[in-house]
C-alpha positions in Angstrom: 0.0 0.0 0.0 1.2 3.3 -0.4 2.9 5.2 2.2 0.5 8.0 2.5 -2.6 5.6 3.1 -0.8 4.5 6.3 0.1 8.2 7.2 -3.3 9.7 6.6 -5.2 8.7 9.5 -7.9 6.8 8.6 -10.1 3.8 9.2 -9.9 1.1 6.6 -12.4 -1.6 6.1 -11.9 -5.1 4.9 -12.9 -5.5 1.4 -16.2 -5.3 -1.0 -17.7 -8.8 -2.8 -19.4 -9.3 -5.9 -21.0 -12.1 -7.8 -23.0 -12.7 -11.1 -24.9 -15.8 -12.1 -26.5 -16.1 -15.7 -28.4 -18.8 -16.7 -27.8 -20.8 -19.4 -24.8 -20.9 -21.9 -21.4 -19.3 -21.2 -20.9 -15.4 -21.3 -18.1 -14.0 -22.1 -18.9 -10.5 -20.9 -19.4 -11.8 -17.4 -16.0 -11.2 -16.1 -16.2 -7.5 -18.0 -19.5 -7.2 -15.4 -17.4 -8.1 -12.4 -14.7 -5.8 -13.0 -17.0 -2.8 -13.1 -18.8 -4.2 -10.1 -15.2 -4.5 -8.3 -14.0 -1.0 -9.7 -17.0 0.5 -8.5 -16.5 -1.5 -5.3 -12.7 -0.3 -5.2 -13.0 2.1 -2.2 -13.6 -0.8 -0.1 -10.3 -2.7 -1.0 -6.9 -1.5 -2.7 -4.5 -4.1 -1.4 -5.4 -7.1 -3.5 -8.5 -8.5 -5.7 -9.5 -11.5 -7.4 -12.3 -12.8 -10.1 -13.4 -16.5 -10.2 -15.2 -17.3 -12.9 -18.1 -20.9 -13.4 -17.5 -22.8 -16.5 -18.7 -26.5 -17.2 -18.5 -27.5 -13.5 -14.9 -26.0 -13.2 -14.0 -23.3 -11.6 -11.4 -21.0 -13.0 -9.8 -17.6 -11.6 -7.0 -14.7 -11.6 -6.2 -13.2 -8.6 -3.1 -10.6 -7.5 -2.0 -7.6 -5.1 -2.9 -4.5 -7.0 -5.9 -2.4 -7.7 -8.3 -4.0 -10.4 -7.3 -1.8 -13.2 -3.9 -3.1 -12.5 -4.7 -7.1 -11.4 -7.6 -7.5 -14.6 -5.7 -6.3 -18.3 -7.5 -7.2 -21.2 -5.5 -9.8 -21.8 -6.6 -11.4 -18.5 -10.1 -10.4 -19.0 -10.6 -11.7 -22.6 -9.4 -15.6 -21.4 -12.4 -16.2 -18.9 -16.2 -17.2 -19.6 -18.8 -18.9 -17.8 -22.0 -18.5 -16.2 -21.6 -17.1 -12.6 -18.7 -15.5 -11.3 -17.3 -14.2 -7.9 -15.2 -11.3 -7.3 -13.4 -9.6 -4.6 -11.6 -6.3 -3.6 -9.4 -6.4 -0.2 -7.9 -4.6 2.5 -6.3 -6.7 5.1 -7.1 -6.4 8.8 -7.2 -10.2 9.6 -4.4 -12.3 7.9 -3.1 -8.9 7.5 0.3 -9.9 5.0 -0.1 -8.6 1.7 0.3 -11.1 -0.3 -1.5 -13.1 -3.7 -1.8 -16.1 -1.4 -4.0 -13.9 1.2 -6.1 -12.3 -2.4 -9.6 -13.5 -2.9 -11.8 -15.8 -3.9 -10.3 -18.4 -2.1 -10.7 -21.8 -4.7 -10.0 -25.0 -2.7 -10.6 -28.2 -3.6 -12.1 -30.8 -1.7 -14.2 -34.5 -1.4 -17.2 -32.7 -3.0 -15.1 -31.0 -5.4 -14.2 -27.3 -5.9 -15.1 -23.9 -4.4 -14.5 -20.3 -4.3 -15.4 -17.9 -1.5 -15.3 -14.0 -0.8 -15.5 -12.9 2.6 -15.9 -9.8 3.8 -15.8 -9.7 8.0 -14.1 -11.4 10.6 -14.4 -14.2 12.5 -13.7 -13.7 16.2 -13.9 -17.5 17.0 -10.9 -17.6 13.9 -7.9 -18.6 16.3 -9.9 -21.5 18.2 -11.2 -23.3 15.0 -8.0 -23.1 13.6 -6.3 -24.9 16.4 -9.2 -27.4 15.9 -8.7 -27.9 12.7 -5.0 -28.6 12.7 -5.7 -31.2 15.2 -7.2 -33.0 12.7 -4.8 -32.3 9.7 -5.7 -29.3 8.2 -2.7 -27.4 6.3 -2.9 -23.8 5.7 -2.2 -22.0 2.6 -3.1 -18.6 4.2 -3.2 -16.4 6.9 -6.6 -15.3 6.4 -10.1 -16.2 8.9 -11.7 -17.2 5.5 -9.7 -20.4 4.9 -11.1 -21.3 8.7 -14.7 -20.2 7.1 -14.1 -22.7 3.7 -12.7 -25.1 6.0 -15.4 -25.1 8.5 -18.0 -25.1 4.8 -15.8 -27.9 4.1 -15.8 -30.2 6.6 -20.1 -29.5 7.0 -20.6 -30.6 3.0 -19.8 -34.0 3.7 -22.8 -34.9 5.5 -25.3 -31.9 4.4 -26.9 -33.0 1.2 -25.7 -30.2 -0.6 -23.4 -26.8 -0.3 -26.4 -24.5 0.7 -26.6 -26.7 3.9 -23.1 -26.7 4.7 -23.1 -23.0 4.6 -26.2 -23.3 6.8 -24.3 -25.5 9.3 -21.6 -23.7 9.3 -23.3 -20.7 10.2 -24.4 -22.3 13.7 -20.1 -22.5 14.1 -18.9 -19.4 12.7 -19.1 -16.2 15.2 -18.1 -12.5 14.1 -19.1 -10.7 10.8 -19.5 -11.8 7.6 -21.2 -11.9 4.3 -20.4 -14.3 1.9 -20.6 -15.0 -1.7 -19.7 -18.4 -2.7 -19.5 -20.5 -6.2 -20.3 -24.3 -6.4 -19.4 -25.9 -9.7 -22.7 -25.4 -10.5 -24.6 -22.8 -7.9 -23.8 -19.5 -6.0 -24.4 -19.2 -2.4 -24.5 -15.9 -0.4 -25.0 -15.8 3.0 -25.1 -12.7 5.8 -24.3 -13.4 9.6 -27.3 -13.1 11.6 -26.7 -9.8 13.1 -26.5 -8.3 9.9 -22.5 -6.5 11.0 -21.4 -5.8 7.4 -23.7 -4.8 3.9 -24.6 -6.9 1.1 -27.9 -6.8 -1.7 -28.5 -8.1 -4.9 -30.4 -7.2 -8.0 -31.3 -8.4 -11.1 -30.6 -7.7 -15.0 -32.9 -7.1 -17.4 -31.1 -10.6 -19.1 -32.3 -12.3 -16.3 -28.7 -12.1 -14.4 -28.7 -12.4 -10.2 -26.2 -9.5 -9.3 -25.2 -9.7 -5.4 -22.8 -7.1 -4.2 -21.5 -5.4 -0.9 -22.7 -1.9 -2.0 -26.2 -0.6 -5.0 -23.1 1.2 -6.5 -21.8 -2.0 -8.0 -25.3 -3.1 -9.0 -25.7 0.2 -10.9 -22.2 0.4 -12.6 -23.7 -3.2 -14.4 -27.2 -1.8 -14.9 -28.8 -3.9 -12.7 -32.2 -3.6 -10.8 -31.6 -2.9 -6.8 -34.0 -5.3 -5.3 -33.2 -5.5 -1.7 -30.8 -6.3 0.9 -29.7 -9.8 2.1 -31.6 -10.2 5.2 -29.2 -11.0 8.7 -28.8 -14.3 8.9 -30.6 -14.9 5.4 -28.6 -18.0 3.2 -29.6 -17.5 -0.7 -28.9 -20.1 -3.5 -28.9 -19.4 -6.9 -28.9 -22.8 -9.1 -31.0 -23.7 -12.7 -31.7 -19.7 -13.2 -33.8 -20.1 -9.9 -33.2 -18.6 -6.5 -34.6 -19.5 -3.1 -33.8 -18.4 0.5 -32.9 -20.4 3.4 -34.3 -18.1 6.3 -33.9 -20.1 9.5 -30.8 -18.1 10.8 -32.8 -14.6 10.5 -34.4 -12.8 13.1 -32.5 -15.0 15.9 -30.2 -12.0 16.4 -30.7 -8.6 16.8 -29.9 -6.3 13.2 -26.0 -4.8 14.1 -25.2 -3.2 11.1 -21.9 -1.3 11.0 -22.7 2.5 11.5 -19.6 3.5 10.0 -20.7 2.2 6.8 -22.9 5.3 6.4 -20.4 8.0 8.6 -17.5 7.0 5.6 -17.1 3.3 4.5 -19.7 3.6 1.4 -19.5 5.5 -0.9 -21.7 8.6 -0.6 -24.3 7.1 -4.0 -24.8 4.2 -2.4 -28.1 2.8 -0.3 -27.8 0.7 2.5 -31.2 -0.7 3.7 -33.1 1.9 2.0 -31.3 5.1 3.0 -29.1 7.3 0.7 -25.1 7.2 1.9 -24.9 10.8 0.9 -27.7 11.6 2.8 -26.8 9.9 5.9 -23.2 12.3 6.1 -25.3 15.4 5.2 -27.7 14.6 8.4 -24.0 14.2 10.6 -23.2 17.8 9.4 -26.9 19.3 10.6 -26.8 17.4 13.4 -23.2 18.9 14.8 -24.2 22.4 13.6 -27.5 22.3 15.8 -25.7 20.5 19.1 -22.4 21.9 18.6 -22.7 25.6 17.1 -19.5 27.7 16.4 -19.4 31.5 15.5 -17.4 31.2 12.0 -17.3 32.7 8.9 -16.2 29.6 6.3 -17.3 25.7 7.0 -14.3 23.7 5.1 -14.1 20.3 5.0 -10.9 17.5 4.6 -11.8 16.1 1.4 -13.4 13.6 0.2 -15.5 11.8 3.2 -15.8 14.9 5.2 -17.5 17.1 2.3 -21.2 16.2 2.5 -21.2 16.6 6.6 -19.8 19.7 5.9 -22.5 20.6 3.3 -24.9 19.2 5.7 -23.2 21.5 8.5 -23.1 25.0 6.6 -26.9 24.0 5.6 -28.0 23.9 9.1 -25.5 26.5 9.9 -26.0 29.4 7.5 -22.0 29.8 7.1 -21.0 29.1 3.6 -19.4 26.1 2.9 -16.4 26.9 0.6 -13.6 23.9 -0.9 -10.9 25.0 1.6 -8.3 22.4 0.1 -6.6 21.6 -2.8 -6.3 17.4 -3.4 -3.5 15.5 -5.1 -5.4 12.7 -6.3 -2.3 11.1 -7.7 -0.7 11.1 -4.4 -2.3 7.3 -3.7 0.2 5.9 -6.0 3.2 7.3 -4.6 5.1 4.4 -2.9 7.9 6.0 -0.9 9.5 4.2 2.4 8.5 5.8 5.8 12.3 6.9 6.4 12.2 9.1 3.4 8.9 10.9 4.2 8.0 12.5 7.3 3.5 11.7 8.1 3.6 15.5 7.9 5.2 16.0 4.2 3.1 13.0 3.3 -0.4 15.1 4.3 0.9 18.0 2.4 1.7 16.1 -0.5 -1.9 14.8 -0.2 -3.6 18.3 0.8 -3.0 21.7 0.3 -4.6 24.8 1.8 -6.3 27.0 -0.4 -4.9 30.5 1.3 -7.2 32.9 -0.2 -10.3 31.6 0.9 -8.6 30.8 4.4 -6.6 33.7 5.0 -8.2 35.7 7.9 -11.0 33.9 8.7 -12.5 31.9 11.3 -13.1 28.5 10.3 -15.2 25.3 11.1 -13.2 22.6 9.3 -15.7 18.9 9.4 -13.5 15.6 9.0 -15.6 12.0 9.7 -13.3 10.9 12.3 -10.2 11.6 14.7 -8.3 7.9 14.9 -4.9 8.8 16.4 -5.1 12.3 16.0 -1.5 12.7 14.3 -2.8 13.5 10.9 -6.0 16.3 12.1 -3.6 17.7 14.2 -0.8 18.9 10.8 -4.5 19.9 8.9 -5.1 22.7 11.3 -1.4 23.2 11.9 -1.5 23.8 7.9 -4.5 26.0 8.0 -2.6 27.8 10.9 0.4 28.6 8.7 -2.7 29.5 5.9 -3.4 32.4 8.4 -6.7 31.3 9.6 -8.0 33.0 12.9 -9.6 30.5 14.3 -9.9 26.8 13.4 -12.8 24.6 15.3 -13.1 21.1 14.4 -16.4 19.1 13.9 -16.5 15.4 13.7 -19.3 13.6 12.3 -18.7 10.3 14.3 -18.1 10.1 18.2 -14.9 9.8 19.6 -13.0 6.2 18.5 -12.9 4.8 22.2 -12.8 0.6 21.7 -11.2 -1.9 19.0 -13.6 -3.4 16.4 -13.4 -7.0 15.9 -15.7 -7.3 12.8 -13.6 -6.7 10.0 -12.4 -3.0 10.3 -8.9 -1.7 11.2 -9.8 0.9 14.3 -6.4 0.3 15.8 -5.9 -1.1 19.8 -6.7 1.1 22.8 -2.5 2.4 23.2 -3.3 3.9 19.6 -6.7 5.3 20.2 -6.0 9.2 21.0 -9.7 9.6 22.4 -8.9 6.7 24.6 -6.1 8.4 26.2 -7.7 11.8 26.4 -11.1 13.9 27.1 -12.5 15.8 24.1 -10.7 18.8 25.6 -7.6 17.2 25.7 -7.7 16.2 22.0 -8.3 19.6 21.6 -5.2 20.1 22.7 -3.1 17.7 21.1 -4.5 18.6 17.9 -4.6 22.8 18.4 -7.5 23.5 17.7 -9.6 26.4 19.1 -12.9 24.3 19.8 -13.6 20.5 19.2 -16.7 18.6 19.2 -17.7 15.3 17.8 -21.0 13.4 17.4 -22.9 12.6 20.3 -23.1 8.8 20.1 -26.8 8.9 21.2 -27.6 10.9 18.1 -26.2 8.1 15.5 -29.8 7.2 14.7 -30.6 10.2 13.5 -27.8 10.1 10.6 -30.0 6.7 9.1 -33.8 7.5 9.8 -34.5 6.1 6.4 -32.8 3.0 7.2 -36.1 1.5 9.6 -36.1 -1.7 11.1 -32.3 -1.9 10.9 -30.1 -1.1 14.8 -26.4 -0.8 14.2 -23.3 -1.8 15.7 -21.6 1.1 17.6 -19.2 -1.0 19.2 -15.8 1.0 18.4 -17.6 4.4 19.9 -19.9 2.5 22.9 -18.2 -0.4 23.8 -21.2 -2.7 23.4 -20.2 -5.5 20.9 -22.8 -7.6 19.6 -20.7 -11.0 19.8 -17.8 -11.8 21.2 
């Protein structure tokens, strides 16, 4: 990964999945589909990807460290057909080496033949079935949780009757987050833990194609229909051109789904059970400027996540909202060793200050979050040096005060700034005037489209759904 990814202090989450399954002959535009489901998925995942691709009751697939655009050439794309394929985009938190053996799918083969899995989640029972399995012989060709989740798939085929059991079985064994797409020689599988932690829907084409994805932004980018999300706990199989649901598993658990999917994780077009992503991060920004009000005369924002909260914030607000920094969006592709590059030469080669629109005023500057505090405390050290007057931050998330364990990177407590200090003391660290973040009993306000569904707030509250 680039150097400046690791500098710019940010949460990461685990990786986006997509699959496709088309009924009847072989297509070979079905791969082209699932590289513009993962390039519209790439935000989730730039460490690694992978495509797997159906043909003739074999399974075939292409997988490598590097962006898609990079991992899929023509040349690659143009050798695959089938009938369904699975794809995968990933950033590493468990199994966290990046390597082509850690890429997804994972294809294994195995008594009942061959399969290929994308997971995206964690499995915080990972280190005791592991153990288990090696007891009994199991050799591992990765460091990732989802060889423990094909393994586990694995060993409940044998006596399920068919690979939409096993994936039902194994669902009684598995604990954490995860949803799951999954390819059979001859049928696709997807499957959502039953609380529900981490997003996936499907849709349909007007060819008749199922289209299953972690975000509506991939279903768009291949012009399919949005039909709904995967229920919690809800096991769907997709064989013969028919689908059916396995719906056992849902309702046993409370809905947890990740809040942070709508404070910066999704991208801003997407809809996650029926509420608007952009949307959601305008309603932070109103909600800050009507509990946390600031005399100002500009609202800026640190591009790109915190720009609709900061919309939503000079909205509510009245203070204009101007673009208060300048974006190298090259910078993502500059790999440079940490000894060569300070973290605060690495922000300014990712951000610059616009001075003339900063220049003597006072300013309300809105970022998503505040993770270690390093990198928001060089942005108003740079808008400082911009001659601003006054520089008060607005978070639209609560302070980061516990680990996650379901698939996303908020780093241990030592690391956690907000763990360490009061809101007035990260204040201080950071030197800013004023600082105020999201008042974690206001998160359901930022979703009200999104009924039915509770969230998982354990990295701001504590309360973790499973353990």
């Amino acid at each position: 990964m680039a150097y400046y990814e690791d500098t710019l202090d940010r949460i990461h989450e685990e990786c986006g999945l997509f699959g496709i399954y088309k009924h009847g002959a072989d297509d070979n535009q079905l791969v082209a589909r699932t590289y513009m489901g993962l390039m519209a998925l790439q935000h989730r995942g730039q460490e690694a990807c992978g495509i797997a691709v159906g043909r003739n009751r074999e399974i075939f697939y292409h997988k490598d460290v590097g962006l898609v655009e990079e991992v899929f050439r023509d040349e690659v794309i143009s050798k695959f057909s089938g009938n369904m394929a699975v794809g995968h985009v990933r950033y590493s938190t468990a199994g966290n080496k990046k390597t082509k053996e850690n890429a997804q799918p994972l294809v294994l083969n195995y008594a009942k033949g061959q399969l290929a899995i994308c997971h995206n989640g964690n499995i915080v029972n990972a280190d005791i079935l592991r153990k288990e399995y090696e007891q009994n012989g199991a050799i591992y060709q990765t460091t990732t949780d989802t060889e423990i989740i094909a393994y586990t798939i694995a060993r409940q085929r044998i006596g399920a009757g068919s690979i939409e059991n096993a994936v039902f079985r194994a669902m009684k064994i598995l604990r954490g987050s995860y949803s799951l797409v999954i390819m059979s020689p001859n049928k696709m599988v997807v499957a959502r833990d039953p609380y529900g932690l981490r997003p996936l829907c499907y849709g349909i084409k007007e060819d008749g194609s199922y289209v299953f994805a972690s975000e509506s932004c991939a279903l768009d980018a291949v012009d399919a229909e949005y039909i709904r999300e995967v229920r919690p706990g809800e096991v769907i199989v997709v064989e013969d051109g028919m689908m059916r649901e396995i719906t056992d598993h849902c309702g046993i658990e409370p809905s947890r789904l990740c809040i942070f999917e709508f404070i910066y994780f999704a991208r801003p077009d997407s809809t996650i059970h029926g509420q608007l992503v952009n949307d959601s991060r305008r309603n932070t920004g109103k909600v800050l400027a009507k509990k946390h009000p600031v005399d100002a005369d500009i609202v800026i924002a640190v591009p790109d996540s915190g720009v609709p909260s900061a919309m939503g914030y000079a909205e509510e607000s009245g203070i204009p909202f101007v673009e208060g920094f300048g974006k190298n969006r090259y910078a993502g592709r500059t790999f440079i060793r940490p000894d060569q590059l300070s973290r605060e030469q690495a922000v300014r080669l990712k951000l610059n200050p616009l001075k003339k629109y900063i220049e003597g005023k006072k300013i309300v500057v809105v970022d998503d979050s505040i993770v270690r505090g390093t990198t928001t405390g060089i942005i108003v050290k740079m808008l400082r040096q911009a001659g601003a007057l006054e520089v008060h931050v607005r978070i639209s998330s609560p302070p980061f005060l516990y680990p996650c364990y379901y698939g996303t990177d908020v780093p241990n407590f030592d690391q956690l700034i907000s763990h360490r200090h009061n809101v007035d003391g990260v204040c201080k660290v950071i030197g800013a005037d004023t600082l105020a973040y999201l008042d974690l009993e206001d998160l359901p306000l930022i979703a009200p489209d999104a009924r039915d569904t509770g969230f998982c707030t354990a990295c701001f509250s504590g309360n973790y759904p499973v353990l």
